[in-house]
Phi, psi and omega in degrees: 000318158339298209275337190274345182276303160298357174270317184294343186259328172284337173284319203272357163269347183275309193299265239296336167283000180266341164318122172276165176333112169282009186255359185277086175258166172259127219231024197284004171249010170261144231257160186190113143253093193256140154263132173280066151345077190289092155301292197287355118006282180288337176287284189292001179268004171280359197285323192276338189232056173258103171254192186267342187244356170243346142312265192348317165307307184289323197289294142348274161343298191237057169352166194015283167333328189284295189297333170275358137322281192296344166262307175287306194288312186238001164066030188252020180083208154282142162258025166276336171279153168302331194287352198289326186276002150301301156323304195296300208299310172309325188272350199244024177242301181353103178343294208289339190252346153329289179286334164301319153318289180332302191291306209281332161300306171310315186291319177257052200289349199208112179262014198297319192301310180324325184280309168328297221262339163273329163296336186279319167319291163339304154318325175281345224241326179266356192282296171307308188261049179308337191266331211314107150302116188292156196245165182282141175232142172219155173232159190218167140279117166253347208063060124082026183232356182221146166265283188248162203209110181252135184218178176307106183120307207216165135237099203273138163251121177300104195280343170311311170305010184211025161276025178070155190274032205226006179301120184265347162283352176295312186277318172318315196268356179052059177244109197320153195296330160309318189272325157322340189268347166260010203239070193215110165357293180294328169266036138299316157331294144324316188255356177290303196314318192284304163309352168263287186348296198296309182301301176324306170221087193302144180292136160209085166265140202302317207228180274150085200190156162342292176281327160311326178280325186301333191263318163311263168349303192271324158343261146042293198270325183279338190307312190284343184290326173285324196288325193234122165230019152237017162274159201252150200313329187285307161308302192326294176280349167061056139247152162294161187279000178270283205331299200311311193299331179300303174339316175297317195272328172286356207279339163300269224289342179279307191296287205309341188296310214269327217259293189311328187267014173079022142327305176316279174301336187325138159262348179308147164292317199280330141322305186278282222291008204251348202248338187252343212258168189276157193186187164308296186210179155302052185354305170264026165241022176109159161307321193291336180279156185276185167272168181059094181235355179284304185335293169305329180274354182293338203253301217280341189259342160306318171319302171294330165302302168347294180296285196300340171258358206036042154283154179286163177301311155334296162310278150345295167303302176319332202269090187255039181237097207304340181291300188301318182293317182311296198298338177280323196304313181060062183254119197222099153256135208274000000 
């Protein structure tokens, strides 16, 4: 009777360590069709006819979004003035959005992943959010000055900003190879998703500070780990699998780093960003570090709150005090 009761308690610590992903939740009954609404299609094929009647369509189509496109995004008014079809004829003569049109019909000839993996997004979003109205997604070309773009309503995608790193207009613009890894198709999703999140829940921290930020960042990164909770951990983070394992392997010695050198509390910008921001690398722990590793160490210490407090993801958003999370987190890595 012993040995069955010792057994029975060693299967039931191996099932608990084995526990899956509480955020990998099921979500196959809730139903989404978001459709990806190619605007820039449609826009541009008015480039050979721009009049007031074939504008006029698009406007009608896409309510509110035709006009704040053309007032935030390409600044060319209303297209009720005259002067608005001046603008146009200049932005659809323009070198850089010639070829942007050019890259993104090759590259996007076809949007069915992009569409997948954000209705999917989308579910986890409604799983959480039930009341959340999902918005109309449309892409667009601005030349090379908008990613994601949220309006009433609506999410506009630039797609230029997602020709991949391998986009020879990209070299053109002489845009570094770091920042090319992030102009890749597969994180669109990701950055629609990271742009409601920021709206939803705007950073508002007492202090301006490191740590404050790194942790708002790791809100962030578990916020998208639920929303895609079958994407794999590298996309998310837009690291390589050597990057991540440092990360790992390093993660003591970063947190003591961070404590011992006045990291933490810093309020310098040029500090935080150097510790949050997309870069080579993480300037002050070496060439050998990825970049954003405060980000990263931001989620282990969100986790661990998570964990220790059993909060809900819900919960977890709301909570706008970064401090009260650290302290709670009780995140001491070995």
């Amino acid at each position: 009777m012993q040995r069955l009761i010792i057994v029975f308690i060693v299967v039931a610590a191996i099932l608990a360590s084995c526990k899956s992903n509480p955020l990998d939740v099921n979500v196959s009954d809730i139903d989404v069709n978001v459709p990806v609404e190619r605007f820039d299609q449609e826009f541009y094929a008015c480039s050979n006819n721009v009049s007031f009647s074939t504008i006029g369509k698009l406007a009608d189509k896409y309510p509110i979004f035709f006009d704040l496109y053309n007032l935030r995004v390409i600044s060319c008014g209303s297209y009720s003035d005259q002067s608005y079809y001046e603008c146009l004829r200049v932005f659809f003569s323009d070198y850089s959005v010639v070829e942007a049109y050019d890259a993104v019909n090759k590259e996007f000839a076809n949007c069915d992943d992009v569409q997948k993996t954000l209705n999917n997004g989308f579910r986890h979003m409604l799983y959480y959010y039930p009341d959340e109205k999902l918005p109309r997604v449309v892409t667009f070309v601005a030349g090379f000055n908008q990613s994601i773009v949220l309006m009433d309503d609506y999410v506009g995608i630039g797609l230029e900003k997602y020709l991949g790193t391998d986009c020879k207009l990209y070299d053109m613009l002489q845009i570094p190879e770091f920042a090319k890894r992030e102009m890749q198709r597969n994180r669109i999703p990701i950055d629609v998703m990271s742009e409601w999140f920021r709206d939803k829940h705007p950073y508002k921290p007492e202090t301006e500070n490191l740590v404050n930020t790194m942790i708002y960042n790791g809100m962030l990164l578990y916020f998208l780990e639920a929303m895609f909770p079958d994407m794999a951990e590298t996309d998310r983070l837009m690291y390589t699998d050597e990057e991540l394992r440092y990360c790992h392997h390093f993660e003591r010695d970063m947190w003591t780093s961070m404590i011992e050198n006045g990291y933490l509390f810093s309020t310098d910008l040029f500090t935080i960003r150097k510790f949050t921001e997309n870069a080579p690398f993480t300037s002050p722990f070496g060439q050998e570090c990825p970049a954003r590793v405060a980000n990263w160490t931001g989620l282990q210490i969100v986790k661990a709150y998570v964990k220790n407090n059993e909060v809900s993801l819900t919960g977890l958003l709301e909570e706008t005090d970064y401090q009260k999370i650290l302290n709670l987190s009780e995140y001491n890595p070995k």
